[in-house]
ROTOR-967720 format. One line per field, with one value per residue (C-alpha): x, y negated, z negated; residue number from 1; chain; residue in one letter. Coordinates in Angstrom, 2 decimals. Example, Ala and Ser with C-alpha at 12.3 -4.5 7.8 and 13.67 -1.06 7.14 Angstrom:
REM residues 2
x <- [12.30, 13.67]
y <- [4.50, 1.06]
z <- [-7.80, -7.14]
num <- [1, 2]
chaine <- [A, A]
residu <- [A, S]
This chain:
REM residues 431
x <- [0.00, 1.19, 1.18, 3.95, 2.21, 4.10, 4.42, 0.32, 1.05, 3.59, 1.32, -1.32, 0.43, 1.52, -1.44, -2.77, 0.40, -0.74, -4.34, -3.31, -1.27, -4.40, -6.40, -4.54, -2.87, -5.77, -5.21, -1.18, -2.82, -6.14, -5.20, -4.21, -7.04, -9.75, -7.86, -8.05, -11.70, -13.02, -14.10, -15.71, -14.97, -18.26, -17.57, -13.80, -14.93, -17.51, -14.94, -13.26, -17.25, -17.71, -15.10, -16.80, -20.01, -18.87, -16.65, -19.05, -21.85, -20.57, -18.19, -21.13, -22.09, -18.37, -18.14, -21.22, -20.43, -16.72, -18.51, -20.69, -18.01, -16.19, -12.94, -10.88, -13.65, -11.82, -8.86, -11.11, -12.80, -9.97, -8.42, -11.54, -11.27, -7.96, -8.31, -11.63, -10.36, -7.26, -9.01, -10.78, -7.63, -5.99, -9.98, -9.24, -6.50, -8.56, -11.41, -12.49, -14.93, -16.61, -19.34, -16.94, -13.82, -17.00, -17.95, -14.37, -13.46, -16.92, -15.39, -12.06, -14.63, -15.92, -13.03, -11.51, -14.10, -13.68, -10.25, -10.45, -13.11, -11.75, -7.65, -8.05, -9.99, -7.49, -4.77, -6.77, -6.33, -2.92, -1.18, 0.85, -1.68, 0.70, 1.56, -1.57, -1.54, 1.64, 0.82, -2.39, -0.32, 2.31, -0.52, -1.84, 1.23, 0.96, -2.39, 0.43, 3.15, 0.64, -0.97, 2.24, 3.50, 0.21, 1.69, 4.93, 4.02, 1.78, 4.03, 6.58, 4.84, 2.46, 6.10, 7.45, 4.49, 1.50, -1.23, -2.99, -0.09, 0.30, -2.79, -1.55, 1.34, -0.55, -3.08, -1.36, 0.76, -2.62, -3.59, -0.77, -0.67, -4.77, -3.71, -1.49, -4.64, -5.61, -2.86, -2.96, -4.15, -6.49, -6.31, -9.28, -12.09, -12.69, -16.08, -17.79, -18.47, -21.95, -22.58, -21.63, -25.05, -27.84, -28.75, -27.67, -30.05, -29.15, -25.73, -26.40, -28.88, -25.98, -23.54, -25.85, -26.49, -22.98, -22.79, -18.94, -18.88, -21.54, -18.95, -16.05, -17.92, -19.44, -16.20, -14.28, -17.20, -16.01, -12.68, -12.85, -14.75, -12.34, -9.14, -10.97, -11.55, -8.14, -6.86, -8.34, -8.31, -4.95, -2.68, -5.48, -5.30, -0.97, -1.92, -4.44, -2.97, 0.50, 1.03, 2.79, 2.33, -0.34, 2.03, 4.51, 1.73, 0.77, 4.13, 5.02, 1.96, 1.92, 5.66, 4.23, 1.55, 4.04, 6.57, 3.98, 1.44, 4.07, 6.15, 2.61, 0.80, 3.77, 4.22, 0.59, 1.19, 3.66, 1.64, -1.48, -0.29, 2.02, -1.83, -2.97, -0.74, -1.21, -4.86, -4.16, -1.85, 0.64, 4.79, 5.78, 7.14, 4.52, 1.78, 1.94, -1.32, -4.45, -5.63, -10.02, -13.42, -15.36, -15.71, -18.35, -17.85, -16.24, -12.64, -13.47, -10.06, -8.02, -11.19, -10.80, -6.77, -6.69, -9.77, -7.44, -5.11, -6.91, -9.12, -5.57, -4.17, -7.19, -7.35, -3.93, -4.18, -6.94, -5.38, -2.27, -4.65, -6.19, -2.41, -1.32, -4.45, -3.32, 0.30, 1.73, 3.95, 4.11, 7.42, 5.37, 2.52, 4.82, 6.48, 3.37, 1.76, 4.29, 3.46, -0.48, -0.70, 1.45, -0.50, -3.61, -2.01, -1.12, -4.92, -4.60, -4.07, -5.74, -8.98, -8.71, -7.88, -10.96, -13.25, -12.42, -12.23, -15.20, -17.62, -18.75, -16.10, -18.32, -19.68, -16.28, -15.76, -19.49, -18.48, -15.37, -17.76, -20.42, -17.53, -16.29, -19.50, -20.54, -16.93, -17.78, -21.69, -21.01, -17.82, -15.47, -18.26, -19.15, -16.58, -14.83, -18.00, -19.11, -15.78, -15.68, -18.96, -18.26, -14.62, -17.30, -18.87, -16.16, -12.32, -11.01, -9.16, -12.45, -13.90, -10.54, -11.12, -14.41, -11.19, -9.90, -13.45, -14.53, -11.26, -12.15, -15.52, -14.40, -11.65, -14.40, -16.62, -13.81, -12.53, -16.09, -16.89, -13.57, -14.47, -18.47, -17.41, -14.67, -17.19, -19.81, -16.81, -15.95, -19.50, -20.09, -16.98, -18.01, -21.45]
y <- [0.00, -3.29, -5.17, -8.29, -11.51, -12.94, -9.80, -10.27, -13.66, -12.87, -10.15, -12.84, -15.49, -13.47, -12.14, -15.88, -16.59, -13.47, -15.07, -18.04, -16.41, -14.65, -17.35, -20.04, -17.35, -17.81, -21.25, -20.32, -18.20, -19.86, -20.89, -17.53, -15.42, -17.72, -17.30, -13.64, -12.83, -15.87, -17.89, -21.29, -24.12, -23.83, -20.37, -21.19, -23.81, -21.47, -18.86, -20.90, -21.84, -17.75, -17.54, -19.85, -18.51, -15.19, -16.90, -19.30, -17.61, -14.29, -16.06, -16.65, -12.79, -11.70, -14.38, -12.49, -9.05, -9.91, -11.60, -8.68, -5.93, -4.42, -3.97, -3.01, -4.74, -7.82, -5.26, -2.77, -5.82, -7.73, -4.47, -4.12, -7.89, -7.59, -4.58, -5.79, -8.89, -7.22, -4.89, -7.79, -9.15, -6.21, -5.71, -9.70, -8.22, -5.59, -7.42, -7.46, -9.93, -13.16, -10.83, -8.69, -11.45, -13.42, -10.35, -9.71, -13.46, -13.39, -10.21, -12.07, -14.88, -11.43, -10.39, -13.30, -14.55, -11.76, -12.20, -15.94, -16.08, -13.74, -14.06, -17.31, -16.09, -13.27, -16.31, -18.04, -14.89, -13.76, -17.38, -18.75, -21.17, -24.00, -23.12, -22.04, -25.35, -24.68, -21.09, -22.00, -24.31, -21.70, -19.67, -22.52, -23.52, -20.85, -22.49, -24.87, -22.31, -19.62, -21.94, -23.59, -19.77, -18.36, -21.16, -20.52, -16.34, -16.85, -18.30, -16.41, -13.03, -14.72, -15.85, -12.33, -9.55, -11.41, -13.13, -9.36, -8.09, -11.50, -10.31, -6.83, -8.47, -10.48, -8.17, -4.94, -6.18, -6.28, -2.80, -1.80, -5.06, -3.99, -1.24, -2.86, -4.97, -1.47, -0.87, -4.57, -4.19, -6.77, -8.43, -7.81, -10.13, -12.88, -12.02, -8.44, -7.36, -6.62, -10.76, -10.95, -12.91, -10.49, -11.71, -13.88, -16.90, -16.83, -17.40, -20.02, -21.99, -21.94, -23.73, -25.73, -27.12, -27.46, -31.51, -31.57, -28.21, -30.30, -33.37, -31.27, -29.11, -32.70, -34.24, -31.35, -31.39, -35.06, -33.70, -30.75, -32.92, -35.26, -32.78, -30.85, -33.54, -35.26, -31.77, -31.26, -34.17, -36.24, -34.27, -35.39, -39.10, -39.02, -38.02, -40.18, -43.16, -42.82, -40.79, -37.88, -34.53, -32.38, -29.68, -32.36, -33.89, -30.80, -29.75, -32.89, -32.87, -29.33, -30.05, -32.71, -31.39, -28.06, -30.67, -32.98, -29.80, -28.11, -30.88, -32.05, -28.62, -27.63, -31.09, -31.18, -28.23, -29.94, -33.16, -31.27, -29.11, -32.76, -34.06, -30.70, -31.12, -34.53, -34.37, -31.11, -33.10, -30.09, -30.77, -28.51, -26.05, -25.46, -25.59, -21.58, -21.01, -21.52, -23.65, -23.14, -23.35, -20.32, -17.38, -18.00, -21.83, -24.43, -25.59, -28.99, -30.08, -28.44, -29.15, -33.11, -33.11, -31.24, -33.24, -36.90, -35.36, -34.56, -38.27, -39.93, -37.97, -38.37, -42.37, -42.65, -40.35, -42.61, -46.25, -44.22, -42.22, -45.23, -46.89, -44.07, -44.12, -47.94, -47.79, -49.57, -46.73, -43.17, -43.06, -45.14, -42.96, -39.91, -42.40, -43.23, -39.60, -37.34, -39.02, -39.34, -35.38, -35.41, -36.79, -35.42, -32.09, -32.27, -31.44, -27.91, -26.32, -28.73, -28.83, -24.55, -25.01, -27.79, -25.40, -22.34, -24.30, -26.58, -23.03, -21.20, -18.24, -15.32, -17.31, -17.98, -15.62, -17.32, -20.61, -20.31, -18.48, -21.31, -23.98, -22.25, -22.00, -25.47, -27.19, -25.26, -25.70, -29.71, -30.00, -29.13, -27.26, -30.91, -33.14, -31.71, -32.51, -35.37, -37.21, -36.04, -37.22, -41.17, -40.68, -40.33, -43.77, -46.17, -46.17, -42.87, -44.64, -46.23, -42.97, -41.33, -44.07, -41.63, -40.10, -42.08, -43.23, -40.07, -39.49, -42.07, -41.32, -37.96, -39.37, -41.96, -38.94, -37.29, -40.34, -41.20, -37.44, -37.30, -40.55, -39.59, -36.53, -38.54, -40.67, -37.97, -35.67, -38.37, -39.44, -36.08, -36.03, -39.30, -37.38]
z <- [0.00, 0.66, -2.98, -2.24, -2.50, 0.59, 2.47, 2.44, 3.18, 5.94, 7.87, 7.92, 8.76, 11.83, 12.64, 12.82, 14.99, 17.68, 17.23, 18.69, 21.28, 22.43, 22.97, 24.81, 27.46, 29.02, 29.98, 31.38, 33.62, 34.68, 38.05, 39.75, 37.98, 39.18, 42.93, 42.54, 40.98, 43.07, 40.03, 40.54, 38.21, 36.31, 35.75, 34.81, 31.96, 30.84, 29.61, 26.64, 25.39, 25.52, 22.97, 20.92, 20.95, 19.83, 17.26, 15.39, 15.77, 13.88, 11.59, 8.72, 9.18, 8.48, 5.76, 4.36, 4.50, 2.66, 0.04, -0.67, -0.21, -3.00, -3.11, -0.20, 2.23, 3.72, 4.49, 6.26, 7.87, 8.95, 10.79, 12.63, 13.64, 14.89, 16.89, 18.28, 19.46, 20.76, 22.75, 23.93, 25.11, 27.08, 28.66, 29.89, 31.88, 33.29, 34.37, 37.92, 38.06, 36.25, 33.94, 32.46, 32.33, 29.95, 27.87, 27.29, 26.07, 23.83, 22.13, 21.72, 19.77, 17.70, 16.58, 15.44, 13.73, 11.25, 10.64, 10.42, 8.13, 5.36, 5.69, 3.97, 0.96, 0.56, 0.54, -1.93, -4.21, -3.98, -3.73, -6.47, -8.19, -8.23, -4.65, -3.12, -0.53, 0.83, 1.06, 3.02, 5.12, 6.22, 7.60, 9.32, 10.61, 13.18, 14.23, 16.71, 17.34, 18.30, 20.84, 22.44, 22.42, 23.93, 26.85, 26.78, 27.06, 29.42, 31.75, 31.73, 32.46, 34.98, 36.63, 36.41, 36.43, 37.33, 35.30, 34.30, 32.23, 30.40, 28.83, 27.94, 26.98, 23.91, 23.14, 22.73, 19.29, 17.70, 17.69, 15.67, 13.24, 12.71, 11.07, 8.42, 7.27, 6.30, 3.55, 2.17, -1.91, -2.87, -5.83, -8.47, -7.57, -10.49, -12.10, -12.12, -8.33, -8.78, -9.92, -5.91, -4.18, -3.38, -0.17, 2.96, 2.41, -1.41, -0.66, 1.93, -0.42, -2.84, -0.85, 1.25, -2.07, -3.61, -2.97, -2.51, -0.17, 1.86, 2.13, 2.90, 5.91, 7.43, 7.25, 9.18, 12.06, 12.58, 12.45, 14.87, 17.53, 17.26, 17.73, 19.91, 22.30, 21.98, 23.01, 25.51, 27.87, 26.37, 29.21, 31.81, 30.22, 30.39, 34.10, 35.07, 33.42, 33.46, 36.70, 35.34, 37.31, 35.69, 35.12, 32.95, 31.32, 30.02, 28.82, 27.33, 25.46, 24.52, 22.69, 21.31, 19.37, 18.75, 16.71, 15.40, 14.39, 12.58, 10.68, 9.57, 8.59, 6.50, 4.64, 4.42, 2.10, 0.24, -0.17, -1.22, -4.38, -5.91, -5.49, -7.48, -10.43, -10.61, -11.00, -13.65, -15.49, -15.15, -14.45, -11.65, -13.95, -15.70, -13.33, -12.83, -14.64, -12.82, -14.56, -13.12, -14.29, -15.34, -13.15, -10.42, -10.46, -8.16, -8.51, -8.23, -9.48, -6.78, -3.99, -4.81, -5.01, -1.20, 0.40, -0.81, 1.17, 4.27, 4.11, 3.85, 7.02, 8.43, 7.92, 8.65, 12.08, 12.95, 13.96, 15.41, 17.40, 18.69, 18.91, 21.18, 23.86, 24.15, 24.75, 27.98, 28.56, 28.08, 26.09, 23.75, 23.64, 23.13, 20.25, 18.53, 19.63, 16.91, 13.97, 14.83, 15.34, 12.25, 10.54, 11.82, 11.43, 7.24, 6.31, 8.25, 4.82, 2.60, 3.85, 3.91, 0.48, -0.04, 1.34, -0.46, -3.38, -3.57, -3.06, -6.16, -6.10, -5.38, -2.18, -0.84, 2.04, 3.42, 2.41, 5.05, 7.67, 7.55, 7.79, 10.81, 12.35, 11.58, 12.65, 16.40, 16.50, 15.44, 16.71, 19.51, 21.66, 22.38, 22.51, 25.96, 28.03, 25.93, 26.53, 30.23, 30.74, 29.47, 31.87, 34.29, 33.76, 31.94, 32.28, 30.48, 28.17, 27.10, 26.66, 24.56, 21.75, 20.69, 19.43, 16.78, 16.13, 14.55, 13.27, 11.33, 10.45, 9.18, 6.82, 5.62, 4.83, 2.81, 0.49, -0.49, -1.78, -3.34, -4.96, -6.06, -7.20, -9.32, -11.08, -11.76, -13.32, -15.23, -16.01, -17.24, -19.67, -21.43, -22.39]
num <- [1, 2, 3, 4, 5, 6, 7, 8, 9, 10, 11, 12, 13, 14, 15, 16, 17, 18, 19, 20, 21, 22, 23, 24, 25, 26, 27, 28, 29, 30, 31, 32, 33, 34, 35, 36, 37, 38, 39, 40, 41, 42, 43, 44, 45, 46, 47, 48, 49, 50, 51, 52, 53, 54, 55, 56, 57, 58, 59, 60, 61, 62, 63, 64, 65, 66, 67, 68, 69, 70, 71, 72, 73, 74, 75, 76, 77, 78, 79, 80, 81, 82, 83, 84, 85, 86, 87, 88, 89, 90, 91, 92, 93, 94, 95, 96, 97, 98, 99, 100, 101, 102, 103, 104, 105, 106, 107, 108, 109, 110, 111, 112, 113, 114, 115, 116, 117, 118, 119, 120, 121, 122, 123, 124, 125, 126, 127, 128, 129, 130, 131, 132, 133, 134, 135, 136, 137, 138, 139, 140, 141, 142, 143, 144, 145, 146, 147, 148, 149, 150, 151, 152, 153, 154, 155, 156, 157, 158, 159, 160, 161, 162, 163, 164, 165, 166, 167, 168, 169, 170, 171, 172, 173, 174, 175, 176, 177, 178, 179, 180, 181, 182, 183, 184, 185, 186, 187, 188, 189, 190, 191, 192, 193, 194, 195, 196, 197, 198, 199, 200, 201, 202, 203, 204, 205, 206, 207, 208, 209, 210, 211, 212, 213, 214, 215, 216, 217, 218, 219, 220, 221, 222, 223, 224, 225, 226, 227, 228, 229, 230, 231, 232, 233, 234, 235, 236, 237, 238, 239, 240, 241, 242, 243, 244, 245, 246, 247, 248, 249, 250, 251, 252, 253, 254, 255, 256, 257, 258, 259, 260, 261, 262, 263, 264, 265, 266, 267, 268, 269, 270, 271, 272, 273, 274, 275, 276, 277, 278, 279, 280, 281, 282, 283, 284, 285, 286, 287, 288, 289, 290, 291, 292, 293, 294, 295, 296, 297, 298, 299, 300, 301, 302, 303, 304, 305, 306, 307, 308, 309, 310, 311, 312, 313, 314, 315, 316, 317, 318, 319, 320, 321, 322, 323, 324, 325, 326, 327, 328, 329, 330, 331, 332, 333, 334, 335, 336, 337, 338, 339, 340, 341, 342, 343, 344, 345, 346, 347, 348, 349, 350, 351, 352, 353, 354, 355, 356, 357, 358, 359, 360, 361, 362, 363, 364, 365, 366, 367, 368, 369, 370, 371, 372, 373, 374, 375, 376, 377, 378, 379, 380, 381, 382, 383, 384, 385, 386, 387, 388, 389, 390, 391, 392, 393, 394, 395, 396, 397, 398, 399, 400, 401, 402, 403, 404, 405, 406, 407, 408, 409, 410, 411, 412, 413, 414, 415, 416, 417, 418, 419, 420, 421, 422, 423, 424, 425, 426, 427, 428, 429, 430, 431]
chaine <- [A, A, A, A, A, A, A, A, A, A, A, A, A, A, A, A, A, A, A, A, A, A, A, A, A, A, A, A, A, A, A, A, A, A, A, A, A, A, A, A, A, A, A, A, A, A, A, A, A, A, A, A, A, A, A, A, A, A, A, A, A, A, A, A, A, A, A, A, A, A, A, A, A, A, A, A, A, A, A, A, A, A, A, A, A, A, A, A, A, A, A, A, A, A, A, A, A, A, A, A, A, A, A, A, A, A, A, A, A, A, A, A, A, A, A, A, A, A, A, A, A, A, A, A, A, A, A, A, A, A, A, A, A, A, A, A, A, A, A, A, A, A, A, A, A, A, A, A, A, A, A, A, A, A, A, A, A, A, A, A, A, A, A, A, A, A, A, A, A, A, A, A, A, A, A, A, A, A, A, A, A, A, A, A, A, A, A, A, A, A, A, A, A, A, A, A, A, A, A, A, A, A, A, A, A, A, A, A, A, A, A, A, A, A, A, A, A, A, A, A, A, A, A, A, A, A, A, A, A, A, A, A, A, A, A, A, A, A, A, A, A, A, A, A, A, A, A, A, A, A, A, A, A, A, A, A, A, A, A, A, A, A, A, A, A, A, A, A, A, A, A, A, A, A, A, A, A, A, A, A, A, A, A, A, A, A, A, A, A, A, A, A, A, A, A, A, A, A, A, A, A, A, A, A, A, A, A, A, A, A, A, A, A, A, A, A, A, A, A, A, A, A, A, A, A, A, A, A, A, A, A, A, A, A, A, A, A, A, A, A, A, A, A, A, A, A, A, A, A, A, A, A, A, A, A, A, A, A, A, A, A, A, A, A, A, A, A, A, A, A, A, A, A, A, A, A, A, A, A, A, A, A, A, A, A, A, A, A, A, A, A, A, A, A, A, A, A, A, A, A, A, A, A, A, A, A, A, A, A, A, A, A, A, A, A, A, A, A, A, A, A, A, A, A, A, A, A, A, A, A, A]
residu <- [X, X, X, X, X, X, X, X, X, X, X, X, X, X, X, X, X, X, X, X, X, X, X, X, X, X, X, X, X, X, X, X, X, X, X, X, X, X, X, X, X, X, X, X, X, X, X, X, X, X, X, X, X, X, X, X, X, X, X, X, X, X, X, X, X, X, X, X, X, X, X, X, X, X, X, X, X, X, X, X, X, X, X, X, X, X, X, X, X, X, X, X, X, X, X, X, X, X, X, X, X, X, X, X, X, X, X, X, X, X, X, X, X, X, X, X, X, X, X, X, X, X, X, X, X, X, X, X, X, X, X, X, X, X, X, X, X, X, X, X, X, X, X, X, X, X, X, X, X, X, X, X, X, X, X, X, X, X, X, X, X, X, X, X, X, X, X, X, X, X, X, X, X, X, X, X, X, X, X, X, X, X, X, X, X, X, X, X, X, X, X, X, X, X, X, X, X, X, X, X, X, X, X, X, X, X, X, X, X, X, X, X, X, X, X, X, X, X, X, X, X, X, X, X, X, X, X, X, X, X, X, X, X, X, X, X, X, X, X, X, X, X, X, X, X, X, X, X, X, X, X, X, X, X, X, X, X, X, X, X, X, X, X, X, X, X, X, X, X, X, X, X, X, X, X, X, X, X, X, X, X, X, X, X, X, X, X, X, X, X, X, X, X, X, X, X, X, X, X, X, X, X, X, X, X, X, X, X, X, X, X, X, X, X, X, X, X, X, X, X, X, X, X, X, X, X, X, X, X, X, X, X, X, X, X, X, X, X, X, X, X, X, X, X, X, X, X, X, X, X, X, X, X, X, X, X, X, X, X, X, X, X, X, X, X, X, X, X, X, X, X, X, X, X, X, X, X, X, X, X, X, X, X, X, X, X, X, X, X, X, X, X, X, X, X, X, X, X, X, X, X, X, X, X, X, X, X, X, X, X, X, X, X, X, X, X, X, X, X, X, X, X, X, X, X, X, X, X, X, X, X]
């Protein structure tokens, strides 16, 4: 059985890496595949939304089924998400045609959504107390790498074997990393299992409910439409406005957001448990204990410390954002570009950390499925077409400040629930 602390972390952590990896080879080899199964452009832009629908729309089922499983479950369920959307992956490379190409790419959503939903919570368990920020940011640190790699792979095999066995390529690791997730040990669940939520609506009510969960979730839909538009169409923008080739837009970009994405999600970790022990009143030294309220309840503490982190990045991201889309030049947009995704980039863990952590405890494998769901159904299914759409009709750079708008928005949404749920706590102390 695999017991380590950070080997769990470090088999996650690479199976988050290979997730990524997965999912943007599609977009390295885009251009022959649609040649070869004759796909049209609707059909081409439909295949990424696939992968959505099957992710988001089964993450809250996953999130349910770990919360009521004993023991042993989010293993058992994780290995099954791995090798499903692995599978998935090597079928992508033996499609023949647009129906099965979709089917395989909404499997790829299916499987993922399992492991994405539940790797977290088993983080949240198993990390260091005074640590478990920068734990949560190593694993999302692969969130960047993964996707510049799933690039970078995808490439190179298209270059040398053809855009089929890049697929095989990133989807046959998977099948034997699934069955690791069968030998991890889970740590004792806080609280007796059988306390776990009887039913799916139950659990639901509960968080829908929870004021500060609430906060957290509407602040990362802001978030996630934001990023997800931003990614999307900023190598279109450096082309369009700067008259870079398409091919060196996208490169440039993609390096950018690999530096920026990983210098931020790692010191976003950093920032996030000072914030912690500061709010504990704990010196580093000491801060080992876990310090929480009683079993079942909220960590409110820890929620607040990681959500100031992410409305700060978020706030700061925001005017730089907005800075870069306006830059004369594109050496100044690539200037002002690395510390914006920097920034953008530190609440990767913290806001992992805020939604764990702002969920009663035996809720908090849903709590991350209906944050993933909500993030995508709110989100990034939108902002692509919504953005394209207003290129359509005013300058693009008119329609890329939507960016840094709800950038904005989202780190407004943040610092005011940090700061309600500041004066009720302390409201409630002074009775």
């Amino acid at each position: 059985m695999l017991r380590n602390p950070k080997a769990i972390l470090a088999l996650l952590t690479a199976l988050n890496l290979l997730n990524y990896v997965d999912r943007y080879v599609l977009s390295a080899v885009l251009a022959p595949m649609r040649s070869e199964l004759h796909l049209s452009g609707l059909v081409a832009g439909w295949l990424p939304t696939f992968f959505l629908l099957g992710y988001f729309a089964t993450s809250p089922i996953f999130g349910h089924l770990g919360d009521r499983g004993r023991r042993g479950t989010r293993g058992a369920l994780m290995a099954v998400g791995v090798a499903v959307w692995s599978l998935a992956t090597l079928g992508s490379g033996l499609a023949r045609g647009a129906f099965e190409l979709g089917a395989a790419r909404a499997l790829v959503g299916v499987g993922e959504a399992s492991y994405a939903t539940l790797a977290p919570t088993l983080i949240d368990d198993v990390a260091p107390p005074a640590h478990r920020s920068q734990w949560m940011a190593i694993f999302s640190a692969a969130t960047p790498i993964g996707s510049a790699l799933g690039y970078v792979i995808g490439g190179h095999i298209l270059g040398a074997s053809g855009w089929r066995a890049a697929f095989l390529v990133a989807g046959a690791p998977g099948i034997v990393l699934a069955m690791l997730c069968l030998l991890v040990a889970e740590p004792t669940r806080r609280g007796p299992e059988r306390a776990a939520v009887a039913g799916w609506g139950q659990g639901l009510r509960e968080l829908v409910s929870t004021p500060l969960y609430r906060s957290v979730v509407l602040g990362y839909c802001a978030y996630s439409f934001a990023i997800g538009g931003f990614g999307y169409w900023a190598p279109t923008y450096l082309h369009l406005r700067y008259g870079l080739p398409a091919g060196r837009a996208s490169v440039l970009f993609g390096l950018l957001a690999l530096a920026g994405g990983a210098t931020g999600t790692l010191l976003g970790g950093v920032l996030a448990d000072r914030a912690v022990r500061r709010r504990q009143g704990a010196p580093p030294h000491h801060a080992s204990q876990d310090v929480r309220d009683p079993p079942g309840a909220a960590d409110t503490v820890i929620a607040r410390a990681n959500l100031s982190v992410a409305a700060l990045a978020c706030l700061v991201g925001a005017p730089l954002a907005a800075a870069a889309i306006g830059a004369p030049t594109v050496g100044v947009f690539l200037a002002l570009g690395f510390p914006c995704l920097t920034a953008l980039f530190v609440l990767s863990g913290p806001i992992n950390v805020a939604i764990l952590q702002s969920a009663p405890y035996l809720v908090r494998a849903n709590a991350m499925g209906l944050a993933i769901f909500a993030i995508h159904a709110f989100g990034d299914l939108w902002s692509p077409p919504l953005i394209g759409w207003l290129g359509d009709r005013v300058p693009m750079q008119l329609a890329m400040y939507t960016v840094p708008a709800v950038f904005a928005v989202g780190g407004f949404v943040w610092w005011r629930a940090v700061s309600v749920s500041d004066r009720l706590t302390a409201t409630a102390r002074v009775r």
